[in-house]
Backbone as XML, in Angstrom:
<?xml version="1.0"?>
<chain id="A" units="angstrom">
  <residue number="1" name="UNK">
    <atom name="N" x="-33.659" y="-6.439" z="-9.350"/>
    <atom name="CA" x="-33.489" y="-5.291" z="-10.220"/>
    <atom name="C" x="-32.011" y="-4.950" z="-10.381"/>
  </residue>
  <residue number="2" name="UNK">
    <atom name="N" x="-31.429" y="-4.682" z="-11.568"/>
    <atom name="CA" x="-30.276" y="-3.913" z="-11.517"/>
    <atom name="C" x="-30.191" y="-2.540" z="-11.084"/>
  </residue>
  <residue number="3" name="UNK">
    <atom name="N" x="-28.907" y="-2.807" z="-10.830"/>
    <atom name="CA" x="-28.361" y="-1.129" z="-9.986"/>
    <atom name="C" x="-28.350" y="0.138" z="-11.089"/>
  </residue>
  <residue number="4" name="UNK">
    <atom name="N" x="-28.381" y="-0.446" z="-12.882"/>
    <atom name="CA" x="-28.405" y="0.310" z="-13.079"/>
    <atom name="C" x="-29.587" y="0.780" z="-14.193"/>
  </residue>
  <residue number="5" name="UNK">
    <atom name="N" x="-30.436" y="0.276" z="-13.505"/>
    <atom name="CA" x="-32.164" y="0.024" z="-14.189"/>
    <atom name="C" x="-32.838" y="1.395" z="-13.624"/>
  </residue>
  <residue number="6" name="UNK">
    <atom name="N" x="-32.257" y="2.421" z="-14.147"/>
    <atom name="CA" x="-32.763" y="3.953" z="-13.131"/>
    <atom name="C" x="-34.106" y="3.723" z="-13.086"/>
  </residue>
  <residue number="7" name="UNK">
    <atom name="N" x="-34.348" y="3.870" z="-14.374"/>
    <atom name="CA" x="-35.792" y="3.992" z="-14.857"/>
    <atom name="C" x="-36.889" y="2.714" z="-14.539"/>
  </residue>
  <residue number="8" name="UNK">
    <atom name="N" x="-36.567" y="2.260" z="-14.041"/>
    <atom name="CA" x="-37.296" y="1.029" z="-13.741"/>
    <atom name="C" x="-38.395" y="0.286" z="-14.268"/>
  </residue>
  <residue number="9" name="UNK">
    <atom name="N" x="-37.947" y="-0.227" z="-15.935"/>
    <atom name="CA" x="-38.364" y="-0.822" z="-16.824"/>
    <atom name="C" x="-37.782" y="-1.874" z="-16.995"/>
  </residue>
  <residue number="10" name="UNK">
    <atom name="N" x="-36.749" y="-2.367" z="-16.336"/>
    <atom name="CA" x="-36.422" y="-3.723" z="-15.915"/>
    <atom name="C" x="-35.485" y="-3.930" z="-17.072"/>
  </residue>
  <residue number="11" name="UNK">
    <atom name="N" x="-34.878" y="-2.907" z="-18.183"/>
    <atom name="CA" x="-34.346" y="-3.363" z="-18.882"/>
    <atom name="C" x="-33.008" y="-2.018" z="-18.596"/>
  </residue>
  <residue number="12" name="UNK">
    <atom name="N" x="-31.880" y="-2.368" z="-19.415"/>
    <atom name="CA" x="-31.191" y="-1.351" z="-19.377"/>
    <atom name="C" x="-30.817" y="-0.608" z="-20.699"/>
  </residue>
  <residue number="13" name="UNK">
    <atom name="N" x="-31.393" y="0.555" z="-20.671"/>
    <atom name="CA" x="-31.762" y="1.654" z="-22.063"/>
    <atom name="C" x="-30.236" y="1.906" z="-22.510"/>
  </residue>
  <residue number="14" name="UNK">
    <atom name="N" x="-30.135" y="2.259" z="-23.361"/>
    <atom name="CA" x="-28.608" y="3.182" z="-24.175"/>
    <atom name="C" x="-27.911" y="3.749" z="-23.317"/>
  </residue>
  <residue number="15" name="UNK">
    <atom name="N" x="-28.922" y="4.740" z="-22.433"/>
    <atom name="CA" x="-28.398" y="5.476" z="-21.905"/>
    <atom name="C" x="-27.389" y="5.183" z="-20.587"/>
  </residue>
  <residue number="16" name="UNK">
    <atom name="N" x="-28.521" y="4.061" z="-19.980"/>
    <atom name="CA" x="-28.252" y="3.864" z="-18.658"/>
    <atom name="C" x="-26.740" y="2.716" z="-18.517"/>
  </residue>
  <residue number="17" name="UNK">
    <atom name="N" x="-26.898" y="2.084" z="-20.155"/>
    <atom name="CA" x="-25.627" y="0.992" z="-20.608"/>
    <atom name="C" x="-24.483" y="1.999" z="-20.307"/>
  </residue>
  <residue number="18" name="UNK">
    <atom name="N" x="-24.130" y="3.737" z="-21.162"/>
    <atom name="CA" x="-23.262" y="4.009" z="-20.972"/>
    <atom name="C" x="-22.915" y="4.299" z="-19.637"/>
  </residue>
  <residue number="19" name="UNK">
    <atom name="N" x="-23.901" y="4.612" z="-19.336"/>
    <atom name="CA" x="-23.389" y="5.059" z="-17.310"/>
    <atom name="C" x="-23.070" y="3.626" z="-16.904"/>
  </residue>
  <residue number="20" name="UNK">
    <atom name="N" x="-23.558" y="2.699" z="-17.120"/>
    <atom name="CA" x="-22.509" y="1.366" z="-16.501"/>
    <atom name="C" x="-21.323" y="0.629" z="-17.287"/>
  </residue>
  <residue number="21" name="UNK">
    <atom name="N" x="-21.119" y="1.395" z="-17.838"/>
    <atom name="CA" x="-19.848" y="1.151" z="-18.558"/>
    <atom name="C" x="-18.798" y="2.051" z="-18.251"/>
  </residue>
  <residue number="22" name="UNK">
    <atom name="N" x="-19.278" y="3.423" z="-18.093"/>
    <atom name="CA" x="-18.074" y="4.344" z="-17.664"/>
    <atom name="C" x="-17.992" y="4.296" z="-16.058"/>
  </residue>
  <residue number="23" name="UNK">
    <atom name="N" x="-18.851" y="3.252" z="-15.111"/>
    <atom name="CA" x="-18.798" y="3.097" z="-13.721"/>
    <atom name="C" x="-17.829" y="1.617" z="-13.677"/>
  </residue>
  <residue number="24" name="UNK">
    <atom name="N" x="-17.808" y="1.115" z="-14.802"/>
    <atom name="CA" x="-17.345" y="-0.288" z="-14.733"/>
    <atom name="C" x="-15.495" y="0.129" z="-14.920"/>
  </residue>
  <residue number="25" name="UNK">
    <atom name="N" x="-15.735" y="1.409" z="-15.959"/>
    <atom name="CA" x="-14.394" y="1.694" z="-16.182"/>
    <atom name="C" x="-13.652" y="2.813" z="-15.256"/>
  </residue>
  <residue number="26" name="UNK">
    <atom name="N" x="-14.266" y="3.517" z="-14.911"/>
    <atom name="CA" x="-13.640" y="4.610" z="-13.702"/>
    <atom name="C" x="-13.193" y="2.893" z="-11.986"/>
  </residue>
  <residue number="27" name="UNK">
    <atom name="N" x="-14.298" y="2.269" z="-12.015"/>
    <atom name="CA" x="-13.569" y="1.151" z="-10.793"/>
    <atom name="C" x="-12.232" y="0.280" z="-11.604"/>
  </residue>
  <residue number="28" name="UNK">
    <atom name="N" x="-11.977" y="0.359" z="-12.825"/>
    <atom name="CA" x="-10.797" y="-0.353" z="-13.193"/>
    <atom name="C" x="-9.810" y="-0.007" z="-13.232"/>
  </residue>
  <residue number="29" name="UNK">
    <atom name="N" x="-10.014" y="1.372" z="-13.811"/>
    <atom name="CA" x="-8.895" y="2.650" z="-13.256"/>
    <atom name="C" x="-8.380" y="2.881" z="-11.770"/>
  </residue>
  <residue number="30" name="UNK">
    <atom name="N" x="-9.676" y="2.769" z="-10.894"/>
    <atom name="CA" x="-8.877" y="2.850" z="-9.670"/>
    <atom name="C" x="-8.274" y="2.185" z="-8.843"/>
  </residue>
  <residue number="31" name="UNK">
    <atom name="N" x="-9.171" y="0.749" z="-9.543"/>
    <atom name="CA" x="-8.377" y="-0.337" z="-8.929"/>
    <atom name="C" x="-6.750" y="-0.731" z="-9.662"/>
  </residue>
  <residue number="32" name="UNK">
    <atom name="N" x="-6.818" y="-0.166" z="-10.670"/>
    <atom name="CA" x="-5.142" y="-0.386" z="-11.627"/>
    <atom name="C" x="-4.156" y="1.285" z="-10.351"/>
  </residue>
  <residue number="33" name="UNK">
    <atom name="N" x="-4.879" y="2.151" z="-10.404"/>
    <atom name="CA" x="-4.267" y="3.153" z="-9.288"/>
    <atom name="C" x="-3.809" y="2.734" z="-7.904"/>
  </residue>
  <residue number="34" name="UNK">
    <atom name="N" x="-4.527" y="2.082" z="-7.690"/>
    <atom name="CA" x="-4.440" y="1.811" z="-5.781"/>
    <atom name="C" x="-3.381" y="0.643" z="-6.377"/>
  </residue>
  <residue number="35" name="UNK">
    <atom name="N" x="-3.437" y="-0.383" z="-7.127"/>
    <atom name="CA" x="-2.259" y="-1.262" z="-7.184"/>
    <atom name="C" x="-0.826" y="-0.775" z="-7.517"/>
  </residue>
  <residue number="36" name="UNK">
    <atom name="N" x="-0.997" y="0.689" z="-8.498"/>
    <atom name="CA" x="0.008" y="1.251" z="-8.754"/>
    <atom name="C" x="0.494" y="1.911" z="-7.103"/>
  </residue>
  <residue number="37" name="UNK">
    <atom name="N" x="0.430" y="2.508" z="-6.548"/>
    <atom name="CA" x="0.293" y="3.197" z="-5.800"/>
    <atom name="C" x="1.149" y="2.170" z="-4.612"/>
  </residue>
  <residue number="38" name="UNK">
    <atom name="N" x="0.032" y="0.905" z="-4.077"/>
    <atom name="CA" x="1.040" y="-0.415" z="-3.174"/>
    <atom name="C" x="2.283" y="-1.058" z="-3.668"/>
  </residue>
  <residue number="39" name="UNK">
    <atom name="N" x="2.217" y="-0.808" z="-5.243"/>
    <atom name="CA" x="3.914" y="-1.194" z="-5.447"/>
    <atom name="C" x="4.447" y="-0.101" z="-5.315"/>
  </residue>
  <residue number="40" name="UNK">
    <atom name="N" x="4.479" y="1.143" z="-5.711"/>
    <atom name="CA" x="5.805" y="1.847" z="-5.414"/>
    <atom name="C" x="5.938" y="2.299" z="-3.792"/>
  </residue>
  <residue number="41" name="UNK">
    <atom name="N" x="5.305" y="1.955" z="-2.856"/>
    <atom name="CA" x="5.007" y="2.234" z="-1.156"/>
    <atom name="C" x="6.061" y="0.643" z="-1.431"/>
  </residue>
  <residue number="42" name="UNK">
    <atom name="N" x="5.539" y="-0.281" z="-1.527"/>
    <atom name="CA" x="6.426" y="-1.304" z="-1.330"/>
    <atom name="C" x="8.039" y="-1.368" z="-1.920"/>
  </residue>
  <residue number="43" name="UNK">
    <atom name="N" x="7.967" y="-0.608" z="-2.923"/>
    <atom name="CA" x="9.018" y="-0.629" z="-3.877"/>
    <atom name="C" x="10.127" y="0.195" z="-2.662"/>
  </residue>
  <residue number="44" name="UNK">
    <atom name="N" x="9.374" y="1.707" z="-2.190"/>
    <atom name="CA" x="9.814" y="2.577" z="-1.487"/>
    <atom name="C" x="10.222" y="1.885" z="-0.214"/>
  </residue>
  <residue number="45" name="UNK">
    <atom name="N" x="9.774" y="0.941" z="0.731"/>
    <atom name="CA" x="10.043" y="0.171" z="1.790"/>
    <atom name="C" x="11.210" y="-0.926" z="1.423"/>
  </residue>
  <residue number="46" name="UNK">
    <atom name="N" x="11.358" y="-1.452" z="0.648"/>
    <atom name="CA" x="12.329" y="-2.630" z="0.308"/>
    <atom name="C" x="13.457" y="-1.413" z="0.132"/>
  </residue>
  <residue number="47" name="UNK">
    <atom name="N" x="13.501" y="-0.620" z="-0.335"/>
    <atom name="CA" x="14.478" y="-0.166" z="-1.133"/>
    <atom name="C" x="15.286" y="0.811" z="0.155"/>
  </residue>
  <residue number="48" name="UNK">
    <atom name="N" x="14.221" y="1.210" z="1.167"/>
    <atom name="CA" x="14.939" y="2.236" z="2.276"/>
    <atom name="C" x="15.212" y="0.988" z="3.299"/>
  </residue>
  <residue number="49" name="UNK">
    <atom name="N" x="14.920" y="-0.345" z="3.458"/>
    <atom name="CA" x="15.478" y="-1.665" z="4.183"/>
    <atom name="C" x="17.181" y="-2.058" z="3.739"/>
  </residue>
  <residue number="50" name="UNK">
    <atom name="N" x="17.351" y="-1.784" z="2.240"/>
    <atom name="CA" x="18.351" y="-1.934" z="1.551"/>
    <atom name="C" x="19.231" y="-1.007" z="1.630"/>
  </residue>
  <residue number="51" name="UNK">
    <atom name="N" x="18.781" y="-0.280" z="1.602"/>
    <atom name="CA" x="20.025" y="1.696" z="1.882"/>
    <atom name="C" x="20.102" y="1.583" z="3.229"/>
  </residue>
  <residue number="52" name="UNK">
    <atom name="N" x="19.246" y="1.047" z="4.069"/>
    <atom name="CA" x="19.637" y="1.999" z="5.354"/>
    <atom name="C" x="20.851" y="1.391" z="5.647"/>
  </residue>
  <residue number="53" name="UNK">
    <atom name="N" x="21.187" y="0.312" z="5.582"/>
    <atom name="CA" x="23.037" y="-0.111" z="6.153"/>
    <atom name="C" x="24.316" y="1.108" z="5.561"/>
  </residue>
  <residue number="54" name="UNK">
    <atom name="N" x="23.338" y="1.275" z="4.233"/>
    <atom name="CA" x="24.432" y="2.140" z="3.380"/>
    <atom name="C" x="24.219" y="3.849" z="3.670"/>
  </residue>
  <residue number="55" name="UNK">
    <atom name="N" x="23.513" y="3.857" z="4.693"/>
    <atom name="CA" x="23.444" y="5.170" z="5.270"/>
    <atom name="C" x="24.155" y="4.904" z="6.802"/>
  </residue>
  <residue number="56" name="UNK">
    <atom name="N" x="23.999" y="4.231" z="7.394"/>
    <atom name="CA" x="24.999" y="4.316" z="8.541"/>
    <atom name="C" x="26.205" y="4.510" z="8.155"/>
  </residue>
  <residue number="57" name="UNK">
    <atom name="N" x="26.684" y="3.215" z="7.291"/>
    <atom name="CA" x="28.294" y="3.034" z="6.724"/>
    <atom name="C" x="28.715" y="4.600" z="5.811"/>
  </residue>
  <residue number="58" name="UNK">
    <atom name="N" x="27.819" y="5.462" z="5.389"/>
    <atom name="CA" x="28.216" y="6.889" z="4.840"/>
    <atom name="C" x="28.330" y="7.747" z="5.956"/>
  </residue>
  <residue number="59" name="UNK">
    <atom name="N" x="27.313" y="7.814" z="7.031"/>
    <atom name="CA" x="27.869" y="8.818" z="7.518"/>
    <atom name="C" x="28.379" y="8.358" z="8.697"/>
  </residue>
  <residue number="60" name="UNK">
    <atom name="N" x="29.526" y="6.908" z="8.739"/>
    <atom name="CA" x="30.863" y="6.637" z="9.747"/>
    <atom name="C" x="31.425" y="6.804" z="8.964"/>
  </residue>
  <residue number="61" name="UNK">
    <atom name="N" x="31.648" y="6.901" z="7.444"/>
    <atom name="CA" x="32.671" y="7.562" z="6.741"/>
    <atom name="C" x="33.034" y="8.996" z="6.441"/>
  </residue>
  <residue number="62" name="UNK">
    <atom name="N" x="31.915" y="10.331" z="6.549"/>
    <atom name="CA" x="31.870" y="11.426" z="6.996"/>
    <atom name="C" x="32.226" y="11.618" z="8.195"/>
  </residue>
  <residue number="63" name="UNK">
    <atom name="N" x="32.688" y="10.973" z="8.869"/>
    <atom name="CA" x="32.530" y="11.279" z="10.483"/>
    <atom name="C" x="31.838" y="11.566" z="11.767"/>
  </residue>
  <residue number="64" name="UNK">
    <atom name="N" x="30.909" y="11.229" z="10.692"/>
    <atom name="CA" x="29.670" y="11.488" z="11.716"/>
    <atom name="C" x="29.045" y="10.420" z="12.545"/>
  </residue>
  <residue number="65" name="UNK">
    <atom name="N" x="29.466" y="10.037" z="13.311"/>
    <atom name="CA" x="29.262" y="9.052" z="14.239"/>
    <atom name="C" x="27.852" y="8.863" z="15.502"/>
  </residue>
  <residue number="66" name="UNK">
    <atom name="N" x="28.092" y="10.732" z="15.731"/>
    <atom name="CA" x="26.587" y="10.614" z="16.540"/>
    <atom name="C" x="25.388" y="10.305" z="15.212"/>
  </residue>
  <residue number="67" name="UNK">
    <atom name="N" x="25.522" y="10.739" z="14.073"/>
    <atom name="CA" x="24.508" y="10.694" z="13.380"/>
    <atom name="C" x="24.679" y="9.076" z="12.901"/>
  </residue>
  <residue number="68" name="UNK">
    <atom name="N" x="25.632" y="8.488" z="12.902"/>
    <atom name="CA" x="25.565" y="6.880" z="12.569"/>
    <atom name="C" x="24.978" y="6.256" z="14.138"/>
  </residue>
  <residue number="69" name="UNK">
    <atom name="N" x="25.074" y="6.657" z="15.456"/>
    <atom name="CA" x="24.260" y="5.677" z="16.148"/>
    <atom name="C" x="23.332" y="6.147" z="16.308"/>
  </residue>
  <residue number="70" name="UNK">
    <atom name="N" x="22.504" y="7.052" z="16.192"/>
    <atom name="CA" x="21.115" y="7.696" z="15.833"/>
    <atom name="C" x="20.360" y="6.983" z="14.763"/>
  </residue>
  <residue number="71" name="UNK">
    <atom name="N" x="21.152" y="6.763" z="13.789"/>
    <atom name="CA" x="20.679" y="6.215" z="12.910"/>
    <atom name="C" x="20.090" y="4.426" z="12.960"/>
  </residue>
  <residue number="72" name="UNK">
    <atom name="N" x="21.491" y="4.125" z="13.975"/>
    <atom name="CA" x="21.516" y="2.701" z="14.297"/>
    <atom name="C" x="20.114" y="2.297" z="15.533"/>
  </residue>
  <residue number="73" name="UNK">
    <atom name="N" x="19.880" y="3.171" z="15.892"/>
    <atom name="CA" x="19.278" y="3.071" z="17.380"/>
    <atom name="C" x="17.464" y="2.947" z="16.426"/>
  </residue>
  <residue number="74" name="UNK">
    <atom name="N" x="17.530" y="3.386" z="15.613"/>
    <atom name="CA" x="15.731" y="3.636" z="14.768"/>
    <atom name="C" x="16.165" y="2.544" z="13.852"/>
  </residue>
  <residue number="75" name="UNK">
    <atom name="N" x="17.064" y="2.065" z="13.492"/>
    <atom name="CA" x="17.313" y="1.159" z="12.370"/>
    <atom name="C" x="15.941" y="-0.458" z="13.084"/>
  </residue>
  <residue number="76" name="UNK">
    <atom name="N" x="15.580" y="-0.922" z="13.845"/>
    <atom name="CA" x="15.334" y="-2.333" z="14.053"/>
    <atom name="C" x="13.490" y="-1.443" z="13.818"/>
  </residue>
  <residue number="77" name="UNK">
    <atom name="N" x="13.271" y="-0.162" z="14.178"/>
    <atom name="CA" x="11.946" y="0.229" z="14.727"/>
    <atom name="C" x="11.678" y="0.297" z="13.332"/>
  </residue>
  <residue number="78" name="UNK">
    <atom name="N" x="12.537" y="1.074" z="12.150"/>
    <atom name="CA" x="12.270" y="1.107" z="10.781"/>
    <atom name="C" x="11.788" y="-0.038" z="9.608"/>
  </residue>
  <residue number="79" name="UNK">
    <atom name="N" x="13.012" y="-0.848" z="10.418"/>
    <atom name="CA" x="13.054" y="-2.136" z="9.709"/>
    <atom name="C" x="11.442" y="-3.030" z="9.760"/>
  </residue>
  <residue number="80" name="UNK">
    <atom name="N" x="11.348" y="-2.984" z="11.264"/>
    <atom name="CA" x="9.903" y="-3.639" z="11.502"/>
    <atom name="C" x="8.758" y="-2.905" z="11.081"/>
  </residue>
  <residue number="81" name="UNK">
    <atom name="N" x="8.825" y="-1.943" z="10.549"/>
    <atom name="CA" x="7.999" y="-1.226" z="10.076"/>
    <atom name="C" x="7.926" y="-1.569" z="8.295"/>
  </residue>
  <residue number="82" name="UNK">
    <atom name="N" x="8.646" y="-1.063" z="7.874"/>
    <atom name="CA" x="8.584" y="-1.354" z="6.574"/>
    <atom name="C" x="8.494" y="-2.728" z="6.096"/>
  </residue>
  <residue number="83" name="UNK">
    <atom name="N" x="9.100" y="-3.456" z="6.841"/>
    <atom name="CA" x="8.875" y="-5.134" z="6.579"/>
    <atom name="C" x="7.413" y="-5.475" z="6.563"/>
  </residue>
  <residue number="84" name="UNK">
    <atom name="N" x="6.799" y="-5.143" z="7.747"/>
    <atom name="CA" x="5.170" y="-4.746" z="8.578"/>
    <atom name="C" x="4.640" y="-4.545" z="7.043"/>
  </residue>
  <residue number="85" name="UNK">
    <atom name="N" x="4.869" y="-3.708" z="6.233"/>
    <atom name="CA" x="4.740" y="-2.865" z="4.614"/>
    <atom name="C" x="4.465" y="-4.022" z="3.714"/>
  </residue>
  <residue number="86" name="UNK">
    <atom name="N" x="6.091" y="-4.464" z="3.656"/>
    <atom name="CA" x="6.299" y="-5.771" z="2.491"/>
    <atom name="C" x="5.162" y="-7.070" z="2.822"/>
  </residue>
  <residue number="87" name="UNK">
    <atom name="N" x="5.344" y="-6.939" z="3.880"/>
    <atom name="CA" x="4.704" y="-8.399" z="4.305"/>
    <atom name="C" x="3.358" y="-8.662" z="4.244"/>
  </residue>
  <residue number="88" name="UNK">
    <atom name="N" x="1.906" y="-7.345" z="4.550"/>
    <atom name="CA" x="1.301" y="-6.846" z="4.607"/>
    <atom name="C" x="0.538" y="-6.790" z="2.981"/>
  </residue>
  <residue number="89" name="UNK">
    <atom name="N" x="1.685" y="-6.059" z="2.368"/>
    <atom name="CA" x="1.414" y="-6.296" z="0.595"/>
    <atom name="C" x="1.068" y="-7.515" z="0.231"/>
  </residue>
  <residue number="90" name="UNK">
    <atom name="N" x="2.139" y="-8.481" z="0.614"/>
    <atom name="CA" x="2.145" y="-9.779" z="-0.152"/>
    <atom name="C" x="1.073" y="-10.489" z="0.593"/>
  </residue>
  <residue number="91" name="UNK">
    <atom name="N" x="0.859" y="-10.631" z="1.693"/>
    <atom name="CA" x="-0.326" y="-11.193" z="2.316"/>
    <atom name="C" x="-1.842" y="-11.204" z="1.637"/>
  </residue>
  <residue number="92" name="UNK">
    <atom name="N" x="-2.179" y="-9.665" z="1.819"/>
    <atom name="CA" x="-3.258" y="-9.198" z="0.887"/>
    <atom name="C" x="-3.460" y="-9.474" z="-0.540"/>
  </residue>
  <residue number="93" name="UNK">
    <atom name="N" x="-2.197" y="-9.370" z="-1.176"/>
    <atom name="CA" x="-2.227" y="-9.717" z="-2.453"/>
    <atom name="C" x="-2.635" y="-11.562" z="-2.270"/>
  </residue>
  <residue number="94" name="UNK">
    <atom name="N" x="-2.192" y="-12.350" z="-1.930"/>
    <atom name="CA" x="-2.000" y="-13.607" z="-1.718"/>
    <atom name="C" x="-3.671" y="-14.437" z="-1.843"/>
  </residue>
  <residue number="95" name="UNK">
    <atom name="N" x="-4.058" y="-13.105" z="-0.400"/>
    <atom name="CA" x="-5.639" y="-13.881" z="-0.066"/>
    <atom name="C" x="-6.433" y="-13.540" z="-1.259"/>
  </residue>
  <residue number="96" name="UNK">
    <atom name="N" x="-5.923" y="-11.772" z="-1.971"/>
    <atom name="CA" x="-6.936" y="-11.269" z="-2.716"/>
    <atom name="C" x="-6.982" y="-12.762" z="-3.976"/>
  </residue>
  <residue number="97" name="UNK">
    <atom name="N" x="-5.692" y="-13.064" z="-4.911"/>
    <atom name="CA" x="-5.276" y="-14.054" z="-5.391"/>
    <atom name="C" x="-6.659" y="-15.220" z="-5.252"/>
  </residue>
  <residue number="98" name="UNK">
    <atom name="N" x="-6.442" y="-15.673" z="-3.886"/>
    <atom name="CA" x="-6.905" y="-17.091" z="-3.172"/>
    <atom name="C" x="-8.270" y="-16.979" z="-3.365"/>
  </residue>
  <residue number="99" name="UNK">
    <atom name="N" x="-8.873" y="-15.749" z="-3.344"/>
    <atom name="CA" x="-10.337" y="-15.392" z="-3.288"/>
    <atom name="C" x="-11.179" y="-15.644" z="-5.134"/>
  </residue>
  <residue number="100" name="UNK">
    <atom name="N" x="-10.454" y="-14.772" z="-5.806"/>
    <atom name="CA" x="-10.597" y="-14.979" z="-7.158"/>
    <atom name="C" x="-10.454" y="-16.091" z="-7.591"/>
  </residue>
  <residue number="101" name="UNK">
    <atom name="N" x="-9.371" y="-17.030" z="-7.321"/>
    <atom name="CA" x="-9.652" y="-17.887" z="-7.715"/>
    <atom name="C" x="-10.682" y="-18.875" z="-7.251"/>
  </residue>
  <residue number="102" name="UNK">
    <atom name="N" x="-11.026" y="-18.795" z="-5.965"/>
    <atom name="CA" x="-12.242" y="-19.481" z="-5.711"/>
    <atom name="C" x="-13.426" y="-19.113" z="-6.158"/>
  </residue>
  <residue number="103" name="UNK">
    <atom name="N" x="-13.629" y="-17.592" z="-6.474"/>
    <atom name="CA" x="-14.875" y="-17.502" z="-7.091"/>
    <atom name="C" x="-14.948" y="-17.851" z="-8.402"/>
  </residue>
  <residue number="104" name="UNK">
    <atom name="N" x="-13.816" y="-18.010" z="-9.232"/>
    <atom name="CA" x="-13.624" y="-18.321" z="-10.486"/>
    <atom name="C" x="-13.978" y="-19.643" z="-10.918"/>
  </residue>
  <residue number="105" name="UNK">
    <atom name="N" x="-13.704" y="-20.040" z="-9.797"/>
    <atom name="CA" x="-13.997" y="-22.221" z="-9.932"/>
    <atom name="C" x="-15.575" y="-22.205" z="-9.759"/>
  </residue>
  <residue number="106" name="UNK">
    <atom name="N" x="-16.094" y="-21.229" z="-8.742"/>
    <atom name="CA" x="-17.434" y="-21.677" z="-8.844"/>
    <atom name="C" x="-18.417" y="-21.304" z="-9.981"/>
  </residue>
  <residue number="107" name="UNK">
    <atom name="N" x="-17.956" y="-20.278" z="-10.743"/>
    <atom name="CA" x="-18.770" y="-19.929" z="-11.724"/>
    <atom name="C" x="-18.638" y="-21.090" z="-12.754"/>
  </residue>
  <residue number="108" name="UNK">
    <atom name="N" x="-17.693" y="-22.066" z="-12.878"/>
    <atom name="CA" x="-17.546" y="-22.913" z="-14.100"/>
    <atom name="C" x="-18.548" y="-23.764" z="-13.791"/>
  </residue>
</chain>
Protein backbone atom coordinates (compact mmCIF):
# COMPACT_ATOMS: atom_id res chain seq x y z
CA UNK A 1 0.00 0.00 0.00
CA UNK A 2 1.16 3.53 -0.36
CA UNK A 3 1.86 5.85 2.44
CA UNK A 4 -0.23 8.04 0.87
CA UNK A 5 -3.39 5.85 0.01
CA UNK A 6 -5.34 7.43 3.27
CA UNK A 7 -8.38 6.19 2.09
CA UNK A 8 -7.54 2.89 1.25
CA UNK A 9 -8.75 2.37 -2.26
CA UNK A 10 -5.45 1.47 -3.40
CA UNK A 11 -5.37 4.34 -5.65
CA UNK A 12 -4.22 7.87 -4.98
CA UNK A 13 -7.32 10.50 -5.26
CA UNK A 14 -6.64 14.43 -6.17
CA UNK A 15 -6.64 15.01 -2.99
CA UNK A 16 -4.32 12.72 -1.40
CA UNK A 17 -1.76 13.52 -4.83
CA UNK A 18 -1.66 17.10 -3.41
CA UNK A 19 -0.69 16.09 0.13
CA UNK A 20 2.17 14.05 -1.52
CA UNK A 21 3.38 16.55 -3.42
CA UNK A 22 3.50 19.31 -0.87
CA UNK A 23 5.29 16.37 1.54
CA UNK A 24 7.63 15.68 -1.40
CA UNK A 25 8.22 19.47 -1.50
CA UNK A 26 8.41 20.70 2.20
CA UNK A 27 11.45 17.37 2.40
CA UNK A 28 13.24 19.30 -0.57
CA UNK A 29 13.14 22.44 1.11
CA UNK A 30 14.61 21.03 4.07
CA UNK A 31 16.90 19.08 2.69
CA UNK A 32 18.17 22.34 0.35
CA UNK A 33 18.08 24.10 4.31
CA UNK A 34 20.14 21.66 6.28
CA UNK A 35 22.70 21.80 3.19
CA UNK A 36 22.46 25.52 3.35
CA UNK A 37 22.98 25.64 6.86
CA UNK A 38 26.49 22.78 6.70
CA UNK A 39 28.05 25.17 4.27
CA UNK A 40 27.96 28.28 6.05
CA UNK A 41 29.01 26.17 9.70
CA UNK A 42 31.77 25.00 7.34
CA UNK A 43 32.27 28.22 5.59
CA UNK A 44 32.30 29.70 9.39
CA UNK A 45 35.10 26.96 10.51
CA UNK A 46 37.57 27.38 7.51
CA UNK A 47 37.32 30.93 7.75
CA UNK A 48 37.94 31.26 11.89
CA UNK A 49 41.13 28.39 11.00
CA UNK A 50 42.27 31.25 8.60
CA UNK A 51 41.85 34.45 10.98
CA UNK A 52 42.92 32.89 13.93
CA UNK A 53 46.87 33.49 13.10
CA UNK A 54 45.58 36.99 12.20
CA UNK A 55 44.15 37.40 15.59
CA UNK A 56 47.16 36.50 17.58
CA UNK A 57 49.48 38.66 15.19
CA UNK A 58 46.68 41.79 16.04
CA UNK A 59 46.61 41.61 19.35
CA UNK A 60 50.92 41.28 19.63
CA UNK A 61 50.50 44.33 17.72
CA UNK A 62 48.08 46.08 20.31
CA UNK A 63 50.16 44.93 22.95
CA UNK A 64 48.45 42.64 24.21
CA UNK A 65 50.46 39.79 24.75
CA UNK A 66 48.67 38.00 27.66
CA UNK A 67 45.70 38.03 25.32
CA UNK A 68 48.05 36.72 22.30
CA UNK A 69 49.23 33.59 24.47
CA UNK A 70 45.72 32.89 25.62
CA UNK A 71 44.87 32.94 22.43
CA UNK A 72 47.86 30.73 21.35
CA UNK A 73 47.33 28.16 24.13
CA UNK A 74 43.26 27.29 22.60
CA UNK A 75 44.64 27.83 19.11
CA UNK A 76 45.64 23.65 18.42
CA UNK A 77 42.11 22.71 20.69
CA UNK A 78 40.20 25.15 18.08
CA UNK A 79 41.94 24.13 15.22
CA UNK A 80 41.11 20.35 15.90
CA UNK A 81 37.86 21.20 16.34
CA UNK A 82 36.84 23.00 13.45
CA UNK A 83 38.95 20.86 11.14
CA UNK A 84 36.85 17.80 13.16
CA UNK A 85 33.87 20.38 11.19
CA UNK A 86 35.57 20.52 7.66
CA UNK A 87 36.48 17.07 7.58
CA UNK A 88 33.28 15.65 8.95
CA UNK A 89 31.35 17.79 6.09
CA UNK A 90 33.31 16.44 3.35
CA UNK A 91 33.24 12.88 4.58
CA UNK A 92 29.43 12.79 4.81
CA UNK A 93 29.01 14.58 1.80
CA UNK A 94 31.44 12.01 0.00
CA UNK A 95 29.57 8.73 1.34
CA UNK A 96 26.14 10.63 0.89
CA UNK A 97 27.62 11.15 -3.01
CA UNK A 98 28.88 7.25 -3.01
CA UNK A 99 25.41 6.08 -1.88
CA UNK A 100 23.33 7.82 -4.68
CA UNK A 101 25.25 6.89 -6.94
CA UNK A 102 24.97 3.34 -6.19
CA UNK A 103 21.41 3.41 -5.94
CA UNK A 104 21.29 5.19 -9.19
CA UNK A 105 23.20 2.30 -11.10
CA UNK A 106 20.82 -0.10 -9.73
CA UNK A 107 17.70 1.33 -10.87
CA UNK A 108 19.07 1.32 -14.64
Amino acid sequence: MNEYDFNGNGKIDDDEREIMLEDRRRKMEDADAKRDVQRRLVVACTAGMLLYPLAIFLAVLAGLERAAELITDIASVYVIGASGVVAAYFGFNAMESKNVASTDRSAH
